[in-house]
C-alpha positions in Angstrom: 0.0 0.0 0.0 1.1 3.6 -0.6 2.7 5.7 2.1 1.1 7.8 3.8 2.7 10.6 6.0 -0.4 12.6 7.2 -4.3 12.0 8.0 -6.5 11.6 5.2 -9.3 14.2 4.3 -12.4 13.5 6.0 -15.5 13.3 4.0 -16.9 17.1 5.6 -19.2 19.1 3.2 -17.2 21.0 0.6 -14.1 18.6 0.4 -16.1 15.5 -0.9 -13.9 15.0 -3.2 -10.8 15.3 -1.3 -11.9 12.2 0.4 -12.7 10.4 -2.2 -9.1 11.0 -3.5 -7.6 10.2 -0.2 -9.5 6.8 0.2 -8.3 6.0 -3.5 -4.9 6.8 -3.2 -4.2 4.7 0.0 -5.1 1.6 -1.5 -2.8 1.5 -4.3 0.1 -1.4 -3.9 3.4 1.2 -4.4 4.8 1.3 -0.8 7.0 3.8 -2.6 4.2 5.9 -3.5 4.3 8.4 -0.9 1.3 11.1 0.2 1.1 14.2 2.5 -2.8 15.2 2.6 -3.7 19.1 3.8 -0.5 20.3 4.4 -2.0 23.3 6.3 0.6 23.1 9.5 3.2 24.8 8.7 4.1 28.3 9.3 4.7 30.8 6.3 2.8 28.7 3.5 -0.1 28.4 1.5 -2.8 25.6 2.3 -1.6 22.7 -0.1 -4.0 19.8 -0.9 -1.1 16.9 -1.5 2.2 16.3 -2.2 3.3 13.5 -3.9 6.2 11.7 -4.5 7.1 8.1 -6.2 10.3 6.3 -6.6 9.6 6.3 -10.2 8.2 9.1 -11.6 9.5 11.6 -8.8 7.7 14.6 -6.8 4.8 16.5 -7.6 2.3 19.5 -5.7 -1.3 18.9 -6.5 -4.1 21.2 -6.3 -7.4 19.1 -5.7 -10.4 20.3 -7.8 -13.5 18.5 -6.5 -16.3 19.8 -8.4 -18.4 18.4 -11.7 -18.2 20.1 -15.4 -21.4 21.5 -15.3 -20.2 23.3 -12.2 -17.7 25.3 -14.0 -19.5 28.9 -15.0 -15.7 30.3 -17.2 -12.6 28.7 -17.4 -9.4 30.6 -19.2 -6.0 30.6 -19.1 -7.1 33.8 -16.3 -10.4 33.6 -14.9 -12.4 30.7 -13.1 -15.8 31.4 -12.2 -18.0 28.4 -11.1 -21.7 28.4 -10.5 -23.9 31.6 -9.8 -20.6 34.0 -10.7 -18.4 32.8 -7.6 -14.8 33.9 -8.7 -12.2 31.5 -7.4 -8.6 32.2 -7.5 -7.3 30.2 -10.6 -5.7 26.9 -9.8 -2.4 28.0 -11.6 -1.6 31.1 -9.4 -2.3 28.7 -6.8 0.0 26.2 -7.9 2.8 28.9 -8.2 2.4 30.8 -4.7 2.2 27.2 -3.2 5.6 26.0 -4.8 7.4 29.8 -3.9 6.5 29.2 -0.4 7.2 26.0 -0.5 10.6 26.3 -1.8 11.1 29.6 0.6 10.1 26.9 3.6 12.6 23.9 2.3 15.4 26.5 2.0 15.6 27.1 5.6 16.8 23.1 6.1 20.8 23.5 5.8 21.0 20.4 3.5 18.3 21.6 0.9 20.0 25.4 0.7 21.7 23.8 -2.0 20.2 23.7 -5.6 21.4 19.9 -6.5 19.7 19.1 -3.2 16.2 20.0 -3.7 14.6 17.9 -5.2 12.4 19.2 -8.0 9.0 19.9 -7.4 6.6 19.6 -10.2 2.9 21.4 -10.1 -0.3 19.8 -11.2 -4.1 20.4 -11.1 -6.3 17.3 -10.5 -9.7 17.4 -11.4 -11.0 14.7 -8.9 -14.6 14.9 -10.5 -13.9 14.8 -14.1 -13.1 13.1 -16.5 -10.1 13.7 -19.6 -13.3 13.7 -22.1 -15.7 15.5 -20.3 -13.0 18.3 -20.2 -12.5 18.1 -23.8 -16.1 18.2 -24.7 -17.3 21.1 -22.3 -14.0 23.4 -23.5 -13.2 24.1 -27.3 -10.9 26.8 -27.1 -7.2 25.6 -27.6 -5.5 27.3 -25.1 -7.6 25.0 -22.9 -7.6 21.7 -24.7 -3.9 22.0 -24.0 -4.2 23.3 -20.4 -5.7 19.6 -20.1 -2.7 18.0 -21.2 -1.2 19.5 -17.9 -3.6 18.2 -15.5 -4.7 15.0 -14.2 -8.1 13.8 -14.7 -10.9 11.5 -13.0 -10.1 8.9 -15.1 -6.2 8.9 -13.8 -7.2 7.7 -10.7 -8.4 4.0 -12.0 -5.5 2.6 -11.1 -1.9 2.6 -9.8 -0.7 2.5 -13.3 -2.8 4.6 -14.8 -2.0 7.3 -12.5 2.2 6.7 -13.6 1.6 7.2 -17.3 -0.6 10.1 -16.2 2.2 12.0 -14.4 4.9 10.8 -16.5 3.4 12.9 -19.3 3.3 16.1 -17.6 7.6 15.8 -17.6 7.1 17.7 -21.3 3.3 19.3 -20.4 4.8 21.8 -17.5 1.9 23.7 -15.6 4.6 26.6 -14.0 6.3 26.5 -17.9 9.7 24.5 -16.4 9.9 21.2 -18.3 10.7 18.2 -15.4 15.1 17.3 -15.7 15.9 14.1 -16.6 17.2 13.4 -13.0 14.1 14.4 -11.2 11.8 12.1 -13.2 12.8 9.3 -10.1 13.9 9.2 -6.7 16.3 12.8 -6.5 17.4 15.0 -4.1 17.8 15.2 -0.2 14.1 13.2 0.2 15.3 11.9 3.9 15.5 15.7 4.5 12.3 16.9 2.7 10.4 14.4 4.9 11.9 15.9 7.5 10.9 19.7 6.6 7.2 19.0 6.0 6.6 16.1 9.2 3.5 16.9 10.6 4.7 16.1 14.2 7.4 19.0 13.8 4.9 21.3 12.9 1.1 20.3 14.4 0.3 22.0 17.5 -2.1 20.2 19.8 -4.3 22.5 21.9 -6.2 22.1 25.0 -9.9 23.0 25.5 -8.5 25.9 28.2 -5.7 27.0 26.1 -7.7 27.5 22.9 -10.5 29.9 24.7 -7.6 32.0 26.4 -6.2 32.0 23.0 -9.5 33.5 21.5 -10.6 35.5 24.0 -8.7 38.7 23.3 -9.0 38.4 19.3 -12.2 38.8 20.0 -12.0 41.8 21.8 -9.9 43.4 19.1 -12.1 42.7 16.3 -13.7 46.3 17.4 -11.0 48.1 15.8 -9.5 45.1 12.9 -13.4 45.7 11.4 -12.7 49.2 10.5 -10.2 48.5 7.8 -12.0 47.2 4.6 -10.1 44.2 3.2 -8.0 44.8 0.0 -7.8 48.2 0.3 -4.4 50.4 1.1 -4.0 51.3 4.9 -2.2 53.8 6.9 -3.1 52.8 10.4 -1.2 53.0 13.7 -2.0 51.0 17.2 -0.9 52.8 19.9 -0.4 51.4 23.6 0.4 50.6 26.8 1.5 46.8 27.5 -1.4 44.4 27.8 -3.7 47.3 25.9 -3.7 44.4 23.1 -1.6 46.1 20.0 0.1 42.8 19.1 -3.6 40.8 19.4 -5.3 43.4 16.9 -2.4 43.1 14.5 -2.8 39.7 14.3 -6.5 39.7 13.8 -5.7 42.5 10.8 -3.5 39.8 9.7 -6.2 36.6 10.2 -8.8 38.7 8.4 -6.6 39.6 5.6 -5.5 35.9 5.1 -9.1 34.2 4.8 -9.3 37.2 2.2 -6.3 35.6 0.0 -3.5 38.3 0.5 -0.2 38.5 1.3 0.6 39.0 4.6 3.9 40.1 6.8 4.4 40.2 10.2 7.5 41.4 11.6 8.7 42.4 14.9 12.1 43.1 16.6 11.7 40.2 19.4 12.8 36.5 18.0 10.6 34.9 20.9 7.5 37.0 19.8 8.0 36.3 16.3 8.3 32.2 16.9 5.1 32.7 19.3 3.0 34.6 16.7 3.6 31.7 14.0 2.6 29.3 16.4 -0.7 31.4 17.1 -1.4 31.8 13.6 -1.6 28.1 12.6 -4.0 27.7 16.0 -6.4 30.4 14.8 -6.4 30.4 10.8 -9.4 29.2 9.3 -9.4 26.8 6.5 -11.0 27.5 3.6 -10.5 27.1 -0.4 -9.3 31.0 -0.8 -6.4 31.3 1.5 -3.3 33.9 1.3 -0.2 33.3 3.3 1.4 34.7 6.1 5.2 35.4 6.7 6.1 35.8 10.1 9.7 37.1 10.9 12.1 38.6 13.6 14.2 41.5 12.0 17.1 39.3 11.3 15.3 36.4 10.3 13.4 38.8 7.3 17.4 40.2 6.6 18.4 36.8 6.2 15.5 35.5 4.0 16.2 38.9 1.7 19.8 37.7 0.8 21.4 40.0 4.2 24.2 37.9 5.4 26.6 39.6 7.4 23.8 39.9 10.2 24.8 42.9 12.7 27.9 43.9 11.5 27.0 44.7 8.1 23.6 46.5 9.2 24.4 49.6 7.2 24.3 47.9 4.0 20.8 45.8 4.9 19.0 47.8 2.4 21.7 47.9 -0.6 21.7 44.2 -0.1 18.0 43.3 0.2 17.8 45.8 -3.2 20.9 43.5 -4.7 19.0 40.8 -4.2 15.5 41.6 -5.5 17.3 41.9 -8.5 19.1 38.2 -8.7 17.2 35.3 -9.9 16.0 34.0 -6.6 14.4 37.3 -6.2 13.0 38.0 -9.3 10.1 35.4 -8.1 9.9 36.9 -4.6 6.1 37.3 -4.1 5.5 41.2 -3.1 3.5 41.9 0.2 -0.4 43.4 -0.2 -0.9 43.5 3.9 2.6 44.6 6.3 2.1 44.3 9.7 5.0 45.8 12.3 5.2 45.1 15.6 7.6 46.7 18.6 7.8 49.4 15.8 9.3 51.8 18.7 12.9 49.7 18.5 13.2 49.7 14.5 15.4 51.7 12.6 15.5 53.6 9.5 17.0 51.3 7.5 14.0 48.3 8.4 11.6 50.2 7.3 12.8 51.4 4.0 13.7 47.8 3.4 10.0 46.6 3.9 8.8 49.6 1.5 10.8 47.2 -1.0 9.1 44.1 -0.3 5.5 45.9 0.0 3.5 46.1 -2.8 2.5 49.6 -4.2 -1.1 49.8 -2.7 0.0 47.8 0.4 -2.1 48.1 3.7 0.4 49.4 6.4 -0.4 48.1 10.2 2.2 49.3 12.5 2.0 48.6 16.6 4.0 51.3 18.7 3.9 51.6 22.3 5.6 54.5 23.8 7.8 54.0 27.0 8.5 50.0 25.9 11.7 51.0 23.5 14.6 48.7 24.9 17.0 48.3 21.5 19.0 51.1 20.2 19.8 53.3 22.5 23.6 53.7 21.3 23.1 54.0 18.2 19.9 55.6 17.1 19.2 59.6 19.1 15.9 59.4 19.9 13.1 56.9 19.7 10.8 56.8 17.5 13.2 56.4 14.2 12.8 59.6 11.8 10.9 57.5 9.3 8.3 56.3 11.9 7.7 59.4 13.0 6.6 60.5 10.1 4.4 57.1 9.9 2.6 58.3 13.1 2.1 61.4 12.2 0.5 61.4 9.1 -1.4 57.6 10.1 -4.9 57.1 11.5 -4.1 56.3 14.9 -5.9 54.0 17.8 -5.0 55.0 20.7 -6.0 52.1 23.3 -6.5 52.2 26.8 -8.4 49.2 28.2 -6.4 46.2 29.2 -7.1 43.5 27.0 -5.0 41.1 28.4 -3.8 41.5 32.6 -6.0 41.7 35.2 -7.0 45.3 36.5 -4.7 44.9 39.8 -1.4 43.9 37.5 -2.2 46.4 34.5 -2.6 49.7 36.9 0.1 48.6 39.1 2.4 48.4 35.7 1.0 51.6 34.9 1.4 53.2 38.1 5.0 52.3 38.0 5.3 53.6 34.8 4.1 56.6 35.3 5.2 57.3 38.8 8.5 55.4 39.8 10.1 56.0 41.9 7.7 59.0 44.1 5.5 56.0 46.2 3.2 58.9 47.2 2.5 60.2 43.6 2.3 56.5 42.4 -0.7 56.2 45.7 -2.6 59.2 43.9 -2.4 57.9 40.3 -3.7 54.7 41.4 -6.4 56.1 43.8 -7.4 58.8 41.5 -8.1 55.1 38.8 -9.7 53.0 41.5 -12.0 56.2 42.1 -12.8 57.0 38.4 -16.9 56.4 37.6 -17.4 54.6 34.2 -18.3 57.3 31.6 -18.9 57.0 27.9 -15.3 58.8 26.9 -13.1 56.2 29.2 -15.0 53.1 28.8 -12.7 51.4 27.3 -9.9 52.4 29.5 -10.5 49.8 32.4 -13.0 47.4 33.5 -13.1 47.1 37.4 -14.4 44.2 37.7 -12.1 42.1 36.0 -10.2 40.5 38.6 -11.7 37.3 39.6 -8.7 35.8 41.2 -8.4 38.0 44.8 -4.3 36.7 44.3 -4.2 37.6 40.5 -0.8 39.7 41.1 1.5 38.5 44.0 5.1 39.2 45.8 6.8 36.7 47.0 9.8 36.7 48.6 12.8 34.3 48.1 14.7 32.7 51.3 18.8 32.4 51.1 20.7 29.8 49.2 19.7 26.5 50.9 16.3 27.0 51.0 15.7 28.9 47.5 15.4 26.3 45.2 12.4 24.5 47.4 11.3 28.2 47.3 11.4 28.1 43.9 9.7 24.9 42.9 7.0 26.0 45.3 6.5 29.0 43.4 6.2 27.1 39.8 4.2 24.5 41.5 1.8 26.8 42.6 1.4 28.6 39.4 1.1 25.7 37.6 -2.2 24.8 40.6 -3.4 27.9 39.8 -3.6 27.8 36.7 -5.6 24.3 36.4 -8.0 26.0 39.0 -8.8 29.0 37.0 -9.3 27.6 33.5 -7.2 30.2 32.0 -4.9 28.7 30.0 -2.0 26.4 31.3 1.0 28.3 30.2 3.6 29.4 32.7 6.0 32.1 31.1 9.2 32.5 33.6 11.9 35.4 33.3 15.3 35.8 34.7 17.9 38.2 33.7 19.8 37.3 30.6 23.4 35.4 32.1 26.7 36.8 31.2 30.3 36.3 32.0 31.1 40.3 32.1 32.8 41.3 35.3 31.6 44.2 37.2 34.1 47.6 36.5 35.6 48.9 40.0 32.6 50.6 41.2 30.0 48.4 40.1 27.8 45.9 41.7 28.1 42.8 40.4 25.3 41.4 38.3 24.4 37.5 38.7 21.3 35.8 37.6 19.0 33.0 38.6 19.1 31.0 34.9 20.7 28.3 36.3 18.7 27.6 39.3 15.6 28.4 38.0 16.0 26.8 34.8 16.9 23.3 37.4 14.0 23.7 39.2 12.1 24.1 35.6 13.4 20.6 34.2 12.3 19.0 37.4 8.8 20.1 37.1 8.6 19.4 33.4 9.9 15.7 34.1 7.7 15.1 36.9 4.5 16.4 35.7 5.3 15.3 31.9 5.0 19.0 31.0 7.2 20.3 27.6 9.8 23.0 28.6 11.1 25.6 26.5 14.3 26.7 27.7 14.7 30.2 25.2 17.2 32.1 27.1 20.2 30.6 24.7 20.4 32.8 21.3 19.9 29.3 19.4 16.5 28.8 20.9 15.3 32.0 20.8 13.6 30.8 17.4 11.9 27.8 18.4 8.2 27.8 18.2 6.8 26.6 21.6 4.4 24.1 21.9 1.1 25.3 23.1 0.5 25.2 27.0 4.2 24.8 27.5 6.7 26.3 30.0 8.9 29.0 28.6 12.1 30.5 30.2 13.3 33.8 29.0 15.1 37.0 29.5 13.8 39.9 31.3 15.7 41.9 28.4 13.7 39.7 25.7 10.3 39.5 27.5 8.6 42.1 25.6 5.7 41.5 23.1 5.5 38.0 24.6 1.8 37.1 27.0 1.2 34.2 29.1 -1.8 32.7 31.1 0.4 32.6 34.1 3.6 34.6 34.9 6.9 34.4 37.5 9.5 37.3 37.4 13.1 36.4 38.7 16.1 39.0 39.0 14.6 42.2 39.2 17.4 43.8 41.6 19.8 42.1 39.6 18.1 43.9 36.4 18.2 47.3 38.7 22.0 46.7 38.4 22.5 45.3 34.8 20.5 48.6 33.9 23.1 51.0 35.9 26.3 49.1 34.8 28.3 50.8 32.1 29.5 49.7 29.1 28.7 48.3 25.4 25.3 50.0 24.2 23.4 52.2 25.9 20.9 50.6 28.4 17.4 50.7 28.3 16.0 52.5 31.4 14.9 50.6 34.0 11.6 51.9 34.4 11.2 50.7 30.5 12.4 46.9 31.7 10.2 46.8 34.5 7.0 48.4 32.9 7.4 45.4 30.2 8.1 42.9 32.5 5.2 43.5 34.9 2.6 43.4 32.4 2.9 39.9 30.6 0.1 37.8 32.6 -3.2 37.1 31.4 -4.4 35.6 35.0 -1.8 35.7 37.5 1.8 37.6 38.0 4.1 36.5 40.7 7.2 38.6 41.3 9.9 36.7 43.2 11.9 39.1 45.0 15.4 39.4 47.2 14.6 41.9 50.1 17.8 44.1 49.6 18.0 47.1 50.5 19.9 48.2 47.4 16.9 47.8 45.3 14.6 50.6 44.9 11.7 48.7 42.5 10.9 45.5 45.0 9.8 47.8 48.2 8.0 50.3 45.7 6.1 47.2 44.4 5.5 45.8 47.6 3.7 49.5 48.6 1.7 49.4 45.6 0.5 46.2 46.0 -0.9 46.7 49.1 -2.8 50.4 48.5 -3.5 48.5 45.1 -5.4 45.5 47.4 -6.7 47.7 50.1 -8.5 50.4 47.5 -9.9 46.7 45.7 -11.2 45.8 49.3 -13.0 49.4 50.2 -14.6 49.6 46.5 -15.9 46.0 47.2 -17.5 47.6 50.2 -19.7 50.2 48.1 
């Protein structure tokens, strides 16, 4: 029997026919007939109906039409219109944005960067429901007779056989206009490695019943503002923010929205974790449906790279001579321009990004940008002031949506963020600004701003503090283990993110304090719990990691420094005197200020925060927290009272 690498189709209304072809297919004898049904998992490609390969007559992309003759309204060489007008995107521009993206994905794979490598893929359309003389009896012109003679019919299907000679005469009949090499008309290529790059257990993500309604919850909430922008038409828009305000949620729904539409969609932020997390949310909340785009999600660097950059950092100043060098080339002649660019973290990006993405952007692009003031943490050194010149420019001239209601923390955690922010380090100012909230009556012109009654959970944003060195690393598995109780009891979701300051081996100047972190310890205490509770742990603090896509639901450790942008059900802060004195040492780039760190830090938790502190009396953030925190609870107790 054939091979067969992923789930068949079910038989659901609509995709008939996709069954039928899956339940065909198995049962042929070929065990070197291979099959990959609804390759719809991974990241940064189009939905693909089957990929085929066989030993014999090698490895082909197949676009499954399931529908009758008399279905078809207009077929040319341009336009397909079935039934009662319904334009469909034609299978041929399907077939070519498939194979780009596919090739774009397979590149990625060291041993397939290489030309020889990759094996060829050749493009097909399959008309499951009719039949080679049907077609040549409903369509006279001869454009289309001989667009048959590079498809695959009904009738193909009969039998094992039958479907070889089939394929073996589209080596001369090429769809995409590339006839099929001699050498790729068999077994070619890296195919241990292809396998590899298209496994659905590297890519599927299994979600829980709790995780998938935290997930959803605050798309919902930002469909308010996504609805305003008419699909397919060009955009200036900016989403402005506090943390937790939900500027990265409403870009992605602007991005969902434009993908069931069929464009072209990039989202890029500065942040590698965030960028690995938003491709895992988009394959969890994209629909699937016959007229689908594609999305590209990308760090900075990661975009660079894909754009023919390679000299990362150091050769920054030529990122947008190079990306232009390379547009130019062969490979990126068939780069497929952008129709939707969504920007994230815009507040840390340079000139030089954004004049690269005006390359890859389509003329009448729609332009999304996210920017939250007071959350810049990257160039410092070598940038004057933040926002960049070219954003600023963006933001002025931009229709702008300025948010103010917490989409994502709990009313305790987002005002106590806020009240830092705004405050730190006067306590008694910080007391006003939070009383002066607490006190504020609900009024059509700040409705938005906060919703009072949101937290459920009386402990949603804790302090806790950590004992010395023999007992800290119970402490710490206590801590973990409690979040992780917590978070079964609630129903909110059962990810736990968990931040410690980045490690390094630089020795404090004279002068200094010197600066350790809790990675190690923590990250112990981390594998434990994972090992004992069978829970997967995503250790991201290494650079190497820091482009892993997490598994939904999981643990993730990572850097107070690279926190931003990321959310989580559930929350534990490490190190923050130690950041108090990463922030003040000198040296290297300019630091962010610490007020920026902590702001960020503080506001990541879509249930429950807990912030693990020292009690040293060098830091001036943990007793200021401590303060708030309790004004913060007793003003929650004395408006319970009214």
């Amino acid at each position: 029997m054939a091979t067969i690498h992923t789930e068949l189709p079910e038989d659901r209304q609509g995709h008939h026919g996709e069954y039928v072809v899956g339940q065909t297919l198995k049962t042929f004898s070929n065990p070197g007939l291979e099959l990959w049904f609804d390759i719809n998992y991974i990241a940064g490609i189009t939905d693909l109906d089957l990929i085929l390969h066989d030993n014999q007559v090698g490895l082909y992309l197949i676009e499954i039409k399931s529908m009758t003759i008399d279905s078809i309204e207009t077929f040319t060489m341009t336009d397909f219109v079935i039934k009662e007008g319904q334009k469909r995107q034609h299978p041929k521009s399907q077939l070519l944005t498939g194979s780009l993206k596919l090739r774009d994905h397979l590149r990625r794979f060291p041993k397939l960067k290489d030309k020889k490598k990759m094996p060829f893929l050749q493009s097909t359309v399959l008309w499951s429901e009719i039949t080679r003389s049907d077609w040549k009896q409903g369509f006279t012109d001869p454009s289309i007779v001989a667009f048959e003679e590079m498809c695959i019919f009904k009738d193909d299907l009969s039998s094992y056989n039958k479907l070889i000679g089939a394929l073996q005469r589209l080596w001369d009949r090429p769809l995409l206009g590339t006839a099929t090499p001699l050498l790729a008309r068999s077994e070619h290529g890296e195919m241990d490695e292809f396998r590899k790059a298209i496994a659905p257990a590297k890519h599927k993500i299994e979600i829980t019943k709790s995780m998938s309604s935290e997930l959803s919850r605050p798309v919902k909430d930002s469909q308010r503002i996504a609805d305003k922008y008419e699909l397919g038409k060009p955009h200036k828009a900016s989403i402005q923010g506090p943390p937790g305000t939900g500027k990265t949620t409403i870009l992605r729904e602007i991005g969902l929205r434009n993908l069931a539409a069929g464009a072209r969609v990039l989202h890029v932020c500065f942040n590698k974790v965030l960028a690995a997390d938003q491709k895992r949310e988009y394959q969890i909340l994209r629909k699937s449906i016959e007229e689908y785009g594609f999305i590209d999600v990308f760090d900075i660097w990661e975009l660079y790279k894909e754009l023919g950059h390679s000299t990362g950092i150091n050769g920054e100043e030529q990122v947008v001579e190079n990306v232009r060098a390379f547009l130019e080339s062969e490979d990126g002649k068939s780069f497929l321009k952008y129709d939707v660019i969504l920007i994230d973290e815009s507040q840390d990006l340079r000139d030089g990004f954004f004049q690269v993405v005006e390359q890859i952007a389509r003329s009448n692009a729609a332009w999304f940008i996210a920017y939250g003031k007071g959350q810049e943490t990257n160039n410092f050194f070598k940038d004057e002031s933040h926002p960049s010149p070219w954003l600023n420019e963006f933001l002025a001239t931009s229709d702008p949506n300025y948010l103010k209601r917490s989409f994502r923390n709990s009313t305790k955690a987002f005002l106590l963020a806020q009240s830092f922010w705004e405050k730190f380090p006067n306590l008694e100012e910080a007391k006003e600004w939070l009383k002066g909230k607490f006190s504020q009556q609900p009024a059509s012109d700040n409705q938005f701003e906060l919703d009072l009654e949101i937290p459920q959970s009386k402990n949603d944003f804790k302090v806790e503090l950590l004992p010395s060195e023999r007992k800290r690393k119970s402490a710490i598995k206590n801590l973990v283990l409690s979040a992780i109780e917590d978070s079964r009891r609630a129903n909110r979701g059962e990810d736990l993110l968990v931040a410690v300051l980045a490690p390094s081996t630089k020795k404090a100047d004279e002068g200094e304090a010197q600066v350790s972190s809790g990675y190690e310890l923590v990250r112990e205490v981390l594998e434990e719990v994972a090992q004992e509770f069978s829970l997967d742990f995503h250790d991201l603090v290494p650079k190497e990691n820091r482009r892993d896509v997490p598994k939904i639901g999981a643990i993730r450790l990572v850097t107070l420094q690279g926190i931003r942008g990321l959310s989580a059900s559930h929350v534990i802060i490490f190190d923050l005197l130690q950041l108090e004195k990463w922030a003040k040492r000198t040296g290297g780039s300019i630091k962010p200020p610490i007020v920026n760190l902590t702001y960020i830090a503080l506001s990541r938790s879509k249930a429950s925060t807990i912030v693990a502190i020292d009690d040293s009396e060098e830091s001036e953030i943990e007793p200021f927290l401590m303060d708030m925190l309790g004004y913060a609870t007793e003003l929650a107790i004395k408006q319970g009272d009214k």
